[in-house]
Backbone bond lengths (Angstrom), bond angles and torsions (degrees), N, CA, C in turn:
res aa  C-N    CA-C-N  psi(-1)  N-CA   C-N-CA  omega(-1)  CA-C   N-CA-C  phi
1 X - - - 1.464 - - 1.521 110.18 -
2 X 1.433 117.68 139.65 1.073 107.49 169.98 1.887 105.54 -116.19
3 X 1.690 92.19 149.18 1.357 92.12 -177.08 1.815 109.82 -129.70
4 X 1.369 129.36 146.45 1.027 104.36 -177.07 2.009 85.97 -133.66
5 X 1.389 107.17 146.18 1.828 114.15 -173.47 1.216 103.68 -130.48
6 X 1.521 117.47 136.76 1.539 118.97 -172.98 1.252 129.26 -5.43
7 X 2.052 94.99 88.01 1.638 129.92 -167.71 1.925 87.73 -93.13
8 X 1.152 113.65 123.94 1.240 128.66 165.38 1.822 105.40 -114.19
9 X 1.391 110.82 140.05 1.646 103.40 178.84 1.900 92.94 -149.10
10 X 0.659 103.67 138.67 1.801 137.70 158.70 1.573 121.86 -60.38
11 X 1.114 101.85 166.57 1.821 118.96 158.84 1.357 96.61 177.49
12 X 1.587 110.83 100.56 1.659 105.02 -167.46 1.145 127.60 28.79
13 X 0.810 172.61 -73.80 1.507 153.12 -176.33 1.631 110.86 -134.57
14 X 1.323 113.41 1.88 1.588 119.26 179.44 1.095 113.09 -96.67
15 X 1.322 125.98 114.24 1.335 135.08 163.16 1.071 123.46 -50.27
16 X 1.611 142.24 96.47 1.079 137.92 176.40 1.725 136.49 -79.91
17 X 1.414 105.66 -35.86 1.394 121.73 179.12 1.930 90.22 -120.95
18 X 1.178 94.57 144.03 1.687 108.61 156.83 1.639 134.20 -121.80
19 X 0.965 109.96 71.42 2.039 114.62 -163.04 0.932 104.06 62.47
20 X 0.913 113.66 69.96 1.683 125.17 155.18 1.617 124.15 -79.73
21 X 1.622 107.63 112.22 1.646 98.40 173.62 1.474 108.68 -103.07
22 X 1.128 116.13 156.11 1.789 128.63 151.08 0.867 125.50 -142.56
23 X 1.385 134.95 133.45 1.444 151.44 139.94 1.208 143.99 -55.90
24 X 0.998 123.45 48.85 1.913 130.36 165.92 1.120 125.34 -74.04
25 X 2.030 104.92 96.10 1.582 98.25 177.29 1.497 100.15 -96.64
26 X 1.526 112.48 -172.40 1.513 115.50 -161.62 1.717 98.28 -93.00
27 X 1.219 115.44 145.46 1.225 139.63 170.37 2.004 106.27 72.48
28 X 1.800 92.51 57.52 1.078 115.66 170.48 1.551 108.41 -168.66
29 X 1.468 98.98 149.36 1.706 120.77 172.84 1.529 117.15 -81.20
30 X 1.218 130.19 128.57 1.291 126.48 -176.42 1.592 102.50 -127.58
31 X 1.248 113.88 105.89 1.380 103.53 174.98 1.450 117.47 -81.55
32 X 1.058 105.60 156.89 1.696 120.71 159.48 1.290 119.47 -117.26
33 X 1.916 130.78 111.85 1.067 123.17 -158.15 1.612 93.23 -119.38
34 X 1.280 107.00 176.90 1.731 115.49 156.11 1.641 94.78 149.63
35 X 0.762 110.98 -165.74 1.745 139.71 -149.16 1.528 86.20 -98.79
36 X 1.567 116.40 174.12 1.491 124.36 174.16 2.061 114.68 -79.82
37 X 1.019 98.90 143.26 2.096 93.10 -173.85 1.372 104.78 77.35
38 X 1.330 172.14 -14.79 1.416 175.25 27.65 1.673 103.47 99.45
39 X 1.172 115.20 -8.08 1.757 109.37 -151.77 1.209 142.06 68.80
40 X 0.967 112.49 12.71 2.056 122.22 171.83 1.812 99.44 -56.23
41 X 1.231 105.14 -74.47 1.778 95.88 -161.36 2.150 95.82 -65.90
42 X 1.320 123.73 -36.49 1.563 93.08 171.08 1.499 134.03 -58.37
43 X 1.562 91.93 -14.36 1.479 101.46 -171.28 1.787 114.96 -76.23
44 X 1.667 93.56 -29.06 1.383 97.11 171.41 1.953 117.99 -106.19
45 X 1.463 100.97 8.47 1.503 112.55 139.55 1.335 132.28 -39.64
46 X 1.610 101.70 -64.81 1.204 128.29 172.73 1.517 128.48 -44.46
47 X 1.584 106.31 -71.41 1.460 128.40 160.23 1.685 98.74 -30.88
48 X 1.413 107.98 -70.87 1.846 106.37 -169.57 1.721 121.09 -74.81
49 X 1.234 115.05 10.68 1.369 122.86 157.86 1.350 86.35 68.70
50 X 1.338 125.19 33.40 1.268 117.05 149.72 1.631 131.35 -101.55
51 X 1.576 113.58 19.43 1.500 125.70 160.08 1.487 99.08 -171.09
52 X 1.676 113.14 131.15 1.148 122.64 -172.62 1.618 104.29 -82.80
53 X 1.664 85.99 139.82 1.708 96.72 176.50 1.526 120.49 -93.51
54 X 1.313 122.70 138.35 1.312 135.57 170.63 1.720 122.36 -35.53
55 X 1.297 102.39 -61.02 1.810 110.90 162.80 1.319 120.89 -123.33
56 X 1.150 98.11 -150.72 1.638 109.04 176.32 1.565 122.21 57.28
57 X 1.350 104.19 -170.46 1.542 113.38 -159.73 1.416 106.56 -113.31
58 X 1.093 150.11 -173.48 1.837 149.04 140.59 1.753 95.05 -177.24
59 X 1.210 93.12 133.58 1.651 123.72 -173.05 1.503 108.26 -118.79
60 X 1.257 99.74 160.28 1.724 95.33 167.18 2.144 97.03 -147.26
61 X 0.968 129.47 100.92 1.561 108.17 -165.74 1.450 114.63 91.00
62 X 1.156 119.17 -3.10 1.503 105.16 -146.13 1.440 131.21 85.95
63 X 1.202 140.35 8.48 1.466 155.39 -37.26 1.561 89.71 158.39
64 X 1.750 164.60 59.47 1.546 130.27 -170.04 1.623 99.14 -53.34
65 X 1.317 109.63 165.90 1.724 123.30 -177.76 1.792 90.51 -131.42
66 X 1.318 105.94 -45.20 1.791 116.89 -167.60 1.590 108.01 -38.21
67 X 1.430 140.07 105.97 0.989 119.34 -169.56 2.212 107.62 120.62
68 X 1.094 92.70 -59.62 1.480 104.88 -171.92 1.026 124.34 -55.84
69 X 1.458 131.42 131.17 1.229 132.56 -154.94 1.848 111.02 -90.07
70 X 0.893 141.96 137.17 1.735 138.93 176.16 1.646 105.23 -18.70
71 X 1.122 108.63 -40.94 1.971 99.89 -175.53 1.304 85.24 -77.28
72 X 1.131 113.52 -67.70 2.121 92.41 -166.21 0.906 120.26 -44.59
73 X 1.401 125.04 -44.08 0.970 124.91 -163.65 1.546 101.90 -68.94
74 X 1.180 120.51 -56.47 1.685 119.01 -179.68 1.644 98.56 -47.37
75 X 1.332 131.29 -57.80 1.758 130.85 162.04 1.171 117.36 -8.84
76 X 1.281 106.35 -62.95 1.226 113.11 -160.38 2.310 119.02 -85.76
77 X 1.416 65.38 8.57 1.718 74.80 -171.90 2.043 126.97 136.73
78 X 1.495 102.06 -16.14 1.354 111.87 -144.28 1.318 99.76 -91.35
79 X 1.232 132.00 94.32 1.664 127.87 -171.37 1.824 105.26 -91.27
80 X 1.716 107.47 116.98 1.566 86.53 179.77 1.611 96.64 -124.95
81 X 1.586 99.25 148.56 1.313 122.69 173.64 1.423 110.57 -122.39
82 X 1.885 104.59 107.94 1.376 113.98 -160.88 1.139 121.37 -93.05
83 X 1.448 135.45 165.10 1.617 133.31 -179.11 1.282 112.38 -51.64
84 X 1.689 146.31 130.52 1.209 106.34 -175.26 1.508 115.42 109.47
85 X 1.331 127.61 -30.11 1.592 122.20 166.07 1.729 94.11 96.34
86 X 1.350 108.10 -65.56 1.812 120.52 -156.74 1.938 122.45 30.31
87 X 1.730 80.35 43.12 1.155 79.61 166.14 1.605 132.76 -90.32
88 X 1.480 132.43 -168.71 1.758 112.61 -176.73 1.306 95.05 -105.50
89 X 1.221 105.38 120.31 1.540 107.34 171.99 1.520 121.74 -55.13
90 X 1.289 113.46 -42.85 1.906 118.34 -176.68 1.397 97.19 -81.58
91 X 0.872 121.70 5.05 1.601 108.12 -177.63 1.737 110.89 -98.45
92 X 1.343 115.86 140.94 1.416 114.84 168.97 1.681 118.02 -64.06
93 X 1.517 128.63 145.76 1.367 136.32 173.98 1.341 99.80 -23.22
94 X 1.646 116.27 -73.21 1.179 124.78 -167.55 1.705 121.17 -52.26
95 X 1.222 113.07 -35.86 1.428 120.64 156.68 1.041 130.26 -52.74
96 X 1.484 118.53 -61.45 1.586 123.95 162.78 1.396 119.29 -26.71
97 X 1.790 108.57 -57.61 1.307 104.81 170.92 1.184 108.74 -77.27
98 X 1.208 165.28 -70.01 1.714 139.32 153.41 1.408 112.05 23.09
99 X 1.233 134.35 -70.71 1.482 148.75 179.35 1.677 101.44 -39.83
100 X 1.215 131.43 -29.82 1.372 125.24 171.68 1.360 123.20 -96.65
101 X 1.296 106.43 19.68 1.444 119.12 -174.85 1.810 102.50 -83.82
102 X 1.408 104.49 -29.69 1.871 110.04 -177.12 1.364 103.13 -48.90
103 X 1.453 131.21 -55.09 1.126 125.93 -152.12 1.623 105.11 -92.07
104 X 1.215 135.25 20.26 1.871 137.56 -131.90 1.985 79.19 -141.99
105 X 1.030 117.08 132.56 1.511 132.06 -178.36 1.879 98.80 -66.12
106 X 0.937 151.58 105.70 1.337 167.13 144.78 1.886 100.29 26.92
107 X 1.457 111.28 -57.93 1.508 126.27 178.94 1.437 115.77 -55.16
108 X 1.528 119.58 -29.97 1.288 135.39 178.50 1.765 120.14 -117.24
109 X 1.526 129.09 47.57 0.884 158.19 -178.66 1.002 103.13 -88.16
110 X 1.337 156.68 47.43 1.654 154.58 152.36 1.612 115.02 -125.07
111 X 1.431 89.98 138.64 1.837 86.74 167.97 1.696 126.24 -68.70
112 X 1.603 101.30 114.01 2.068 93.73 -158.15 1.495 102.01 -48.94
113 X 1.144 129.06 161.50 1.315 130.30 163.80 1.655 112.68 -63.95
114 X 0.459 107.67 -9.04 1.509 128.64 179.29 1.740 107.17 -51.71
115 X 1.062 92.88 -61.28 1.816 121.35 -169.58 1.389 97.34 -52.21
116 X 1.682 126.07 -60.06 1.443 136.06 169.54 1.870 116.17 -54.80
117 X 1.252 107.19 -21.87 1.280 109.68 -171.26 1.724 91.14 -65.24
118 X 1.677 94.91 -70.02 1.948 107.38 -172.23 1.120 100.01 -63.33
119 X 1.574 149.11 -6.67 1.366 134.47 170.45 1.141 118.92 -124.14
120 X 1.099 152.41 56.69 1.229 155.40 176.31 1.387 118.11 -13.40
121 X 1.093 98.60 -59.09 2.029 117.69 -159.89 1.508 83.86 -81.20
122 X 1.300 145.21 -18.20 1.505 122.18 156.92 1.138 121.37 -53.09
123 X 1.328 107.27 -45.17 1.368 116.61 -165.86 1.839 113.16 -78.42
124 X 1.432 114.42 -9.22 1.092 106.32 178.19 2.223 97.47 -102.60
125 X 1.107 84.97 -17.77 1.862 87.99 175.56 1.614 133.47 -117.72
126 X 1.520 84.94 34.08 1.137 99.99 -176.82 1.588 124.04 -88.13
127 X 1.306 120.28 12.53 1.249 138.16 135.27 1.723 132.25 -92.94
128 X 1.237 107.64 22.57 1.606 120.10 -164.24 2.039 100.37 -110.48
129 X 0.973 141.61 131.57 1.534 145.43 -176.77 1.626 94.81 -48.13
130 X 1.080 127.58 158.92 1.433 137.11 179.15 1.443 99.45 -98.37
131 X 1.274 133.32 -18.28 1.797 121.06 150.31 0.956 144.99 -69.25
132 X 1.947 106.49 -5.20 0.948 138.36 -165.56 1.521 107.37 -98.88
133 X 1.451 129.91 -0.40 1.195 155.36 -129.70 1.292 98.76 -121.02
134 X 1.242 133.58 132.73 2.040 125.92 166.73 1.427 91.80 -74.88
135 X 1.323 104.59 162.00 1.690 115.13 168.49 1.460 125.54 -74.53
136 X 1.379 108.35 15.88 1.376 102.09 164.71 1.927 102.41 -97.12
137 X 1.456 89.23 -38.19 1.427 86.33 -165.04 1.493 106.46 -87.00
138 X 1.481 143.18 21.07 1.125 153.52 138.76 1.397 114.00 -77.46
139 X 0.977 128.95 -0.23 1.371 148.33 -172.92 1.713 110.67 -94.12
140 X 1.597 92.09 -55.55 1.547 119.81 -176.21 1.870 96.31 -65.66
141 X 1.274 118.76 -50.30 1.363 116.92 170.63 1.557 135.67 -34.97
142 X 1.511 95.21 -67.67 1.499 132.83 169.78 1.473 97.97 -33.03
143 X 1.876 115.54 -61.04 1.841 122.14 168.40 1.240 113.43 -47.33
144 X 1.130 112.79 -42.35 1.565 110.49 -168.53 1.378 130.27 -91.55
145 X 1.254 111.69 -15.55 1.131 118.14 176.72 1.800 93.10 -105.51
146 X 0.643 147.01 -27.91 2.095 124.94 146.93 1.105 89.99 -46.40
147 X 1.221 159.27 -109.00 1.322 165.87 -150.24 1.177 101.23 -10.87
148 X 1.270 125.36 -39.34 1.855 132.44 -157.26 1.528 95.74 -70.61
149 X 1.143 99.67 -28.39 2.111 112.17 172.29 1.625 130.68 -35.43
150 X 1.586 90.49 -53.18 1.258 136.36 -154.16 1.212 96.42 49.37
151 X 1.285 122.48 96.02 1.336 137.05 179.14 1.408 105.66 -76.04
152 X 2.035 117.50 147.34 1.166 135.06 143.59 1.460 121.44 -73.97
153 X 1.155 100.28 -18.63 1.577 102.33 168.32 1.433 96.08 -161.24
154 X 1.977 99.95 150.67 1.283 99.80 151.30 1.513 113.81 -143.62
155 X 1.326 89.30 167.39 1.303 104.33 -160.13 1.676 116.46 -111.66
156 X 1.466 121.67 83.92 1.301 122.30 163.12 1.407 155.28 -89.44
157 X 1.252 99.42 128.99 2.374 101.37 -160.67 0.957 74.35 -111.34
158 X 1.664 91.53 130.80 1.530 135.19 -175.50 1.714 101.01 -12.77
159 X 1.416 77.17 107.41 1.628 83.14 171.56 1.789 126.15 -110.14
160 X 1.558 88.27 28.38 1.584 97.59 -174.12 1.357 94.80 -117.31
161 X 1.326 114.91 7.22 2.035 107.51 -169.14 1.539 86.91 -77.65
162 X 1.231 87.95 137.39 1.568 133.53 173.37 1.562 110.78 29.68
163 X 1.463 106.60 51.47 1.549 127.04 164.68 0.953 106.96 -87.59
164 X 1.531 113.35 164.96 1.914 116.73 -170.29 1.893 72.91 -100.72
165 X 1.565 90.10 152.10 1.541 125.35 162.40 1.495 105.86 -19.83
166 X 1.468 118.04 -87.15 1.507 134.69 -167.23 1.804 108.70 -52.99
167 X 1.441 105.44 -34.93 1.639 91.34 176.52 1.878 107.03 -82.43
168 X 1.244 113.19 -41.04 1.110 104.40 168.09 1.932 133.55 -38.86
169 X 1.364 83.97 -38.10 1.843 91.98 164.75 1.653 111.82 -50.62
170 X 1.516 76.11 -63.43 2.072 74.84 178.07 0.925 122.83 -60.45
171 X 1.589 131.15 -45.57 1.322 111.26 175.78 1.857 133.37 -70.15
172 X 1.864 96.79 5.88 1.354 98.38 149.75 1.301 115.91 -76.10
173 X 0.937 124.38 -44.10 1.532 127.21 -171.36 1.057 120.39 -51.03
174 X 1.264 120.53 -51.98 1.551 137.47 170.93 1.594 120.52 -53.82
175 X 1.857 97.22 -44.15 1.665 87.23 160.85 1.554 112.83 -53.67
176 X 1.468 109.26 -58.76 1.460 116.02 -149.86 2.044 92.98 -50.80
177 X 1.201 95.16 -51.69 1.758 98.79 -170.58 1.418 98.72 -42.33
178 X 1.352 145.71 -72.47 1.487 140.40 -177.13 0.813 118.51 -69.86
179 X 1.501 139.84 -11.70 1.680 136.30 146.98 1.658 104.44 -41.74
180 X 1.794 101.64 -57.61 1.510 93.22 -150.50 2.012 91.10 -89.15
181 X 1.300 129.40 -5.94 1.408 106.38 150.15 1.498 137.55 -53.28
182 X 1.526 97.59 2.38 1.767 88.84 175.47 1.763 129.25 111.75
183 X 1.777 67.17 -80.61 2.007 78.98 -163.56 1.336 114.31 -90.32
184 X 1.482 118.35 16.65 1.753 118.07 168.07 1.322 122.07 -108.44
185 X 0.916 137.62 145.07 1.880 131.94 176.32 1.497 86.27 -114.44
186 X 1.698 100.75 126.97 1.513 115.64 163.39 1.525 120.68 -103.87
187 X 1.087 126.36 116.81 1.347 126.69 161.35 1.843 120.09 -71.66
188 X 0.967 110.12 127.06 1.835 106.82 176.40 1.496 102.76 -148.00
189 X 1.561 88.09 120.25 1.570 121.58 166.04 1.426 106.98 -88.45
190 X 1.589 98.26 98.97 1.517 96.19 171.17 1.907 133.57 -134.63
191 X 0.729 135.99 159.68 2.135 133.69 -157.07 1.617 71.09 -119.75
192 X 1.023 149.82 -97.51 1.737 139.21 172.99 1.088 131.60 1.90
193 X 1.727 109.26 48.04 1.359 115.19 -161.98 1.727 120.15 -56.52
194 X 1.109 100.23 -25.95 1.641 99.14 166.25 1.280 133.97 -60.86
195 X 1.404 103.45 -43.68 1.120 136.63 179.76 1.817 100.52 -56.04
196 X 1.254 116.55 -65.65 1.128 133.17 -177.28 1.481 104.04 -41.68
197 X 1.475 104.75 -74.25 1.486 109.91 -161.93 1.644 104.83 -68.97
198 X 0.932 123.34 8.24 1.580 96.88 -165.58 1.700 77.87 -117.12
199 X 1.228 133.21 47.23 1.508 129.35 171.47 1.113 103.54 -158.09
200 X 2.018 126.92 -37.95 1.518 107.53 -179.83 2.006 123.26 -68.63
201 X 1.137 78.48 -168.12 1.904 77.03 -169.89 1.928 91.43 -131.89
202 X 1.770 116.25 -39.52 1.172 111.10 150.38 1.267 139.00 -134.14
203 X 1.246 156.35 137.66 1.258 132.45 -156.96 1.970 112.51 -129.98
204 X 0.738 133.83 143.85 1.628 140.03 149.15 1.543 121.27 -92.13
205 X 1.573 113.95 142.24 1.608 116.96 179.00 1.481 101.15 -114.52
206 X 1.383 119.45 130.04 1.353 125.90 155.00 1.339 132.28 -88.71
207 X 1.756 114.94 147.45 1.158 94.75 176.37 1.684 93.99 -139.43
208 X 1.353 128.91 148.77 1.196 124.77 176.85 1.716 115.70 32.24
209 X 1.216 109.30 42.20 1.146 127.63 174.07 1.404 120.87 100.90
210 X 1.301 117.43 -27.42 1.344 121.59 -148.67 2.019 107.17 -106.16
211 X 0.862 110.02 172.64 1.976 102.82 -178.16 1.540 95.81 -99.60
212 X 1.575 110.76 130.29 1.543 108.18 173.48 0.990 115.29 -111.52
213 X 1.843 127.94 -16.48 1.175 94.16 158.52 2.151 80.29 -168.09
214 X 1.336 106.06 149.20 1.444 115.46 -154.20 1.191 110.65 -139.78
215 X 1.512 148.42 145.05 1.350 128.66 -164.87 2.185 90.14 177.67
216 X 1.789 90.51 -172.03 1.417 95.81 167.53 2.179 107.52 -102.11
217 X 0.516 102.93 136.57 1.473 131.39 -168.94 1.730 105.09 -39.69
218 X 1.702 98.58 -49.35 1.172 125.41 -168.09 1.878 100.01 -71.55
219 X 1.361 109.69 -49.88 1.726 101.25 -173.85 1.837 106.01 -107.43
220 X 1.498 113.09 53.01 1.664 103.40 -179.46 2.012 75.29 -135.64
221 X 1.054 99.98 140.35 1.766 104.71 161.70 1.683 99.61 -63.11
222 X 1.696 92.04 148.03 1.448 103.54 164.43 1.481 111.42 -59.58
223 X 1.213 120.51 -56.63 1.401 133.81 -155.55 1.979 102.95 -61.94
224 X 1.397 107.67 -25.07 1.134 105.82 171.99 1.784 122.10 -73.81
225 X 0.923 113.75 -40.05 1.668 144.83 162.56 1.627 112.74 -29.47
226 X 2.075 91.68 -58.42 1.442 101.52 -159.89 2.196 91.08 -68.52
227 X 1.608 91.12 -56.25 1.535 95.57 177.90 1.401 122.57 -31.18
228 X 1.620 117.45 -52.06 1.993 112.16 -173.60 1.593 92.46 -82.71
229 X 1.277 118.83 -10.44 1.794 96.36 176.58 1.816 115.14 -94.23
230 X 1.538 103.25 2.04 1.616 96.50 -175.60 1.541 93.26 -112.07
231 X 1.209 130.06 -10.92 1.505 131.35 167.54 1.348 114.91 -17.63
């Protein structure tokens, strides 16, 4: 499980997050909703030890994260899939996923078959440049190569921005498939409020940093949801 308890984060003198908690246990969706600028992608900055936070706590297992740098943090479990793809363009599919091999213990250095199962079209272009890729299926990468982790958690920002329709299906699917395997807790930052809700299990809304109102998915009305996220 990962847990994070009044997460405060910075950018020189701007307060970005204000005590922020979350709850992501494994073999559940936790959304993170709110408006655009609100703190969703710092919040999952934070989580991936990719910008150090001011206070608070974040665990993974029992696990501290507070402090931990992006490789540990990926070490220690933390798979992040960032706004943006950041994948290498000159690099082949198969390389890209290579690139997650740094943080992967030496004995477990292969792409799981797994990755080809939920992505197909990797597996047939996995000698093709990753710029060479449409943005859905750079998208599909970005998943799969966190995956190369075998993540305890992962962590996805909006991973439906500006995907065509039909890949977006799949990449519901693919959540739902490793939701309902169990042993991963997914975080998803998503503006696709449909999208969102019709896959998390619990979600939190931000607003100007702070959580306004947070619950399980299943017993909060939609209509209440849509309201603290258009605030």
């Amino acid at each position: 499980m990962l847990n994070a308890r009044g997460v405060d984060l910075y950018y020189g003198g701007a307060q970005a997050l204000y005590g922020v908690d979350l709850s992501a246990p494994a073999g559940e969706v936790t959304a993170v909703l709110g408006a655009n600028g609100v703190g969703k992608t710092s919040l999952l900055k934070a989580l991936a030890g990719a910008h150090p936070t001011k206070a608070g706590e974040i665990t993974l297992d029992g696990t501290a994260l507070v402090g931990a740098s992006a490789y540990e943090a990926a070490r220690a479990g933390v798979g992040y899939v960032p706004q943006g793809r950041e994948i290498f363009p000159l690099l082949t599919v198969q390389e890209n996923l290579e690139t997650g091999f740094a943080c992967v213990p030496k004995d477990d250095r292969r792409v799981p078959d797994e990755v080809f199962d939920l992505f197909p079209v990797l597996a047939e272009m996995r000698n093709r440049r990753g710029g060479d890729l449409s943005g859905g299926q750079q998208q599909q990468l970005a998943i799969a190569r966190a995956m190369v982790l075998r993540p305890k958690v992962l962590l996805l920002d909006e991973p439906t921005e500006g995907i065509q329709p039909n890949i977006i299906q799949q990449i519901g699917r693919v959540i739902d498939v490793l939701r309902d395997r169990g042993d991963m807790a997914i975080v998803l930052v998503e503006q696709y409020l449909d999208f969102a809700l019709a896959r998390a299990d619990k979600f939190i809304v931000l607003r100007r940093g702070a959580v306004t109102l947070a619950g399980e998915t299943k017993s909060t009305e939609s209509d209440a949801i849509r309201e603290a996220v258009s605030v």
